[in-house]
C-alpha positions, 0 to 999 in steps of 0.5 A, spaced: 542 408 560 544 413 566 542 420 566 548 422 563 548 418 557 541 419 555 543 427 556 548 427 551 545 422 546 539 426 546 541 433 547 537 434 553 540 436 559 541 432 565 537 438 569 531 437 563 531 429 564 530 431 572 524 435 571 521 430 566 522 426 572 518 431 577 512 431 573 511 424 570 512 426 563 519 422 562 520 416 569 526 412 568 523 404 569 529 403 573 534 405 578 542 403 578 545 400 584 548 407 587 540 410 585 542 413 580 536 413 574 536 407 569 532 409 563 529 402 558 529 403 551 522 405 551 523 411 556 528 414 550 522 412 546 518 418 549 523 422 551 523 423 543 516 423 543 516 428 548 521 432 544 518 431 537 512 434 540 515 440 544 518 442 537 512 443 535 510 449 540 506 444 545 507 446 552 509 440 556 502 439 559 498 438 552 504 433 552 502 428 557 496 429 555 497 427 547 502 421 550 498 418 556 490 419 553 490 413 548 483 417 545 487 423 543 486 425 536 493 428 531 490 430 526 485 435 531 491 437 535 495 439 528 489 442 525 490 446 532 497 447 531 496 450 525 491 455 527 495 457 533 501 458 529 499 462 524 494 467 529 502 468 533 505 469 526 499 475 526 501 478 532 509 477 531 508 481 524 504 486 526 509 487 533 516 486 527 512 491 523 511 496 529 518 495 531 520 497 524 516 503 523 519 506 530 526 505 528 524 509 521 522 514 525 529 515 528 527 516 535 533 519 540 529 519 547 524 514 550 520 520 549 520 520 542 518 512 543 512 514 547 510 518 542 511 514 537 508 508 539 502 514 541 501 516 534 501 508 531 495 506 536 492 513 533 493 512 526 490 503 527 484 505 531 477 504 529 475 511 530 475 515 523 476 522 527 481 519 532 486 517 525 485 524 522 487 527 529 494 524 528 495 525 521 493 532 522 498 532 528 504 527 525 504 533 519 505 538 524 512 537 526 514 540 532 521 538 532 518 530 533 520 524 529 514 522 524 514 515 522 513 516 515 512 509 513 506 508 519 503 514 515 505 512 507 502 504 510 496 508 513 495 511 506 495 505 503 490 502 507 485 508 509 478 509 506 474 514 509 476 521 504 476 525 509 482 521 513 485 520 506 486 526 505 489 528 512 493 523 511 496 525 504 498 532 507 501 529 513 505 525 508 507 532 503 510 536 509 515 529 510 517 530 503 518 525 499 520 519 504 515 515 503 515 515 496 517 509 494 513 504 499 507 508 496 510 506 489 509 499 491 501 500 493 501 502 484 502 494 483 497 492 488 492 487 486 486 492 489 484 497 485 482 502 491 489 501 494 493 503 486 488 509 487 490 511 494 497 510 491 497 514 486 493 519 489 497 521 495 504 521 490 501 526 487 500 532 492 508 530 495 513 536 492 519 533 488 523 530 484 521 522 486 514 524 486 515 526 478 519 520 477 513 515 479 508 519 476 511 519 469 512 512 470 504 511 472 503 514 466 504 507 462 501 503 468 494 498 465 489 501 470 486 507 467 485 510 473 492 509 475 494 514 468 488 519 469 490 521 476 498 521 474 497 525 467 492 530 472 497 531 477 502 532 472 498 537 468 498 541 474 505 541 474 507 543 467 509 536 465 508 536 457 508 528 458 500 528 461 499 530 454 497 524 451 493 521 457 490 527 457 487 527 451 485 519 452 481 521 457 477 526 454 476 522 448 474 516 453 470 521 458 473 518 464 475 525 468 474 528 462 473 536 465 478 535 468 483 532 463 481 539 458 482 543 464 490 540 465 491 541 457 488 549 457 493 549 463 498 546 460 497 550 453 501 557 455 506 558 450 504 558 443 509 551 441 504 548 447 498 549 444 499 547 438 501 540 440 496 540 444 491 542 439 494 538 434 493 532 439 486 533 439 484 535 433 487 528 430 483 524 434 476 528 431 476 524 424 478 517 427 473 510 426 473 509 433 472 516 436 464 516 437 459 522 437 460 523 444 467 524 444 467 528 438 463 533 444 468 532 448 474 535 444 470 539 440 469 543 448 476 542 450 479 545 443 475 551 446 480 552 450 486 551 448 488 558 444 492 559 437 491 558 430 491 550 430 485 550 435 482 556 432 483 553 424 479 546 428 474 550 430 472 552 423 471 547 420 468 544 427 462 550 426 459 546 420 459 539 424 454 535 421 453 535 429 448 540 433 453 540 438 459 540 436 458 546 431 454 549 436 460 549 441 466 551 435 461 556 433 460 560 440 468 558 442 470 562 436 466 568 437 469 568 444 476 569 440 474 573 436 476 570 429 484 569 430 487 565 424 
């Protein structure tokens, strides 16, 4: 066949074919009687076998090594292939990821793309006080895009507290924009990063955040729940209440959990929910000795009759402790029926 044949059965075009020719990848066998190349039916054969390798991201001189070295192993070179095309998947992610998070920023002038592509250098460097410098100045504002999933990502990822905490921050000042892809790190298969999630829900203001955390309130990690009921506690959400008194029955954040539930016990209708809450877990089978403790305590500080009538009958618990704690709780509200 002619060079014009071979290009349109093959798809390659005449130009390509020539520079096959140059480079001794691709030689037609034979010449026609005008000089034009004449390719054999073996030459169509490499010429696919040039094109099936090419297809596979080899450049045209590992090509010619493949077809001209008869020691030439394919598995090696597909176990190659297969490294080399997942590390530029990395690499093309890690660019598309960038790309994307400089358009969420939304900025409007080339400087803003500087600054931007500044701040994410910052927030992915090595140096703990490097990220925590540009977290402190991404929640600063100053009239510049702040790329908030950079900073909801960076959340999810960052580990040292100090940073973390930074972080978070910078993240309350932007509202509640990153809400939903920190919502998404609640489900995560690591612990550490459904903690970080939950954690940095809890300082953003808003509407969302509430919404999210009500919904971590039911989630199966325990520290998801804690954290979301404290968080929700210091926001006057009477839906922590039963989470709360989990976690001073369980012991986990137990302090903390009787300090949401004192705050939460401001009105009288309140308190004595939250009273009868913990006075109903005092007599169950599965509450042991410690945990008796523990609510006696926080029935200390809860005010009202509910509590008090409890801490009555507490004050004569076979337990020491427990009727010691009752018994100097009452006598600090005096004797309130």
């Amino acid at each position: 066949m002619l060079i014009g044949e071979v290009a349109r059965r093959s798809g390659v075009s005449a130009r390509m074919l020539r520079h096959y020719d140059r480079i001794g990848l691709v030689r037609p066998t034979g010449r026609s009687g005008t000089g034009y190349r004449k390719y054999s039916p073996d030459d169509v054969r490499r010429l696919f076998h040039v094109e099936c390798l090419r297809s596979l991201g080899l450049s045209l001189r590992d090509v010619g090594r493949v077809l001209d070295d008869p020691g030439f192993r394919s598995p090696d070179l597909v176990d190659d292939l297969v490294r080399e095309t997942r590390d530029r998947i990395v690499r093309e992610t890690e660019l598309l990821t960038r790309l994307r998070l400089i358009s969420a920023a939304g900025p409007a002038e080339w400087d803003d793309v500087f600054q931007v592509v500044a701040l994410l250098q910052d927030l992915g460097s090595e140096s703990p006080r490097r990220r925590q410098r540009a977290a402190l100045a991404s929640g600063t504002g100053d009239g510049e895009p702040v790329p908030v999933e950079a900073l909801a990502e960076a959340a999810l990822a960052e580990s040292d507290p100090n940073v973390a905490g930074a972080i978070r921050w910078a993240l309350a000042q932007s509202g509640d924009a990153g809400t939903a892809l920190l919502a998404a790190g609640l489900d995560a298969a690591d612990p550490g990063v459904r903690e970080r999630a939950v954690r940095t829900i809890a300082e953003i203001p808003g509407d969302t955040a509430d919404a999210e955390l009500r919904t971590a309130l039911a989630h199966d990690d325990p520290a998801v729940r804690g954290y979301a009921a404290l968080a929700l506690g210091e926001r006057g959400s009477a839906d922590a209440v039963p989470v709360l008194v989990d976690m001073v029955v369980t012991g986990r954040n137990d302090a903390d959990a009787a300090d949401a539930l004192a705050g939460l016990s401001g009105d009288p209708a309140s308190a004595a929910r939250i009273a009868t809450a913990l006075t109903d877990r005092l007599p169950l089978p599965t509450t042991d000795l410690p945990a008796r403790r523990r609510l006696a305590q926080a029935l200390t500080d809860v005010p009202g009759p509910v509590s008090t009538r409890a801490l009555v009958a507490l004050s004569s618990d076979e337990d020491r402790a427990v009727a010691v704690t009752a018994t100097y709780a009452l006598g600090m509200r005096g004797t309130e029926g």
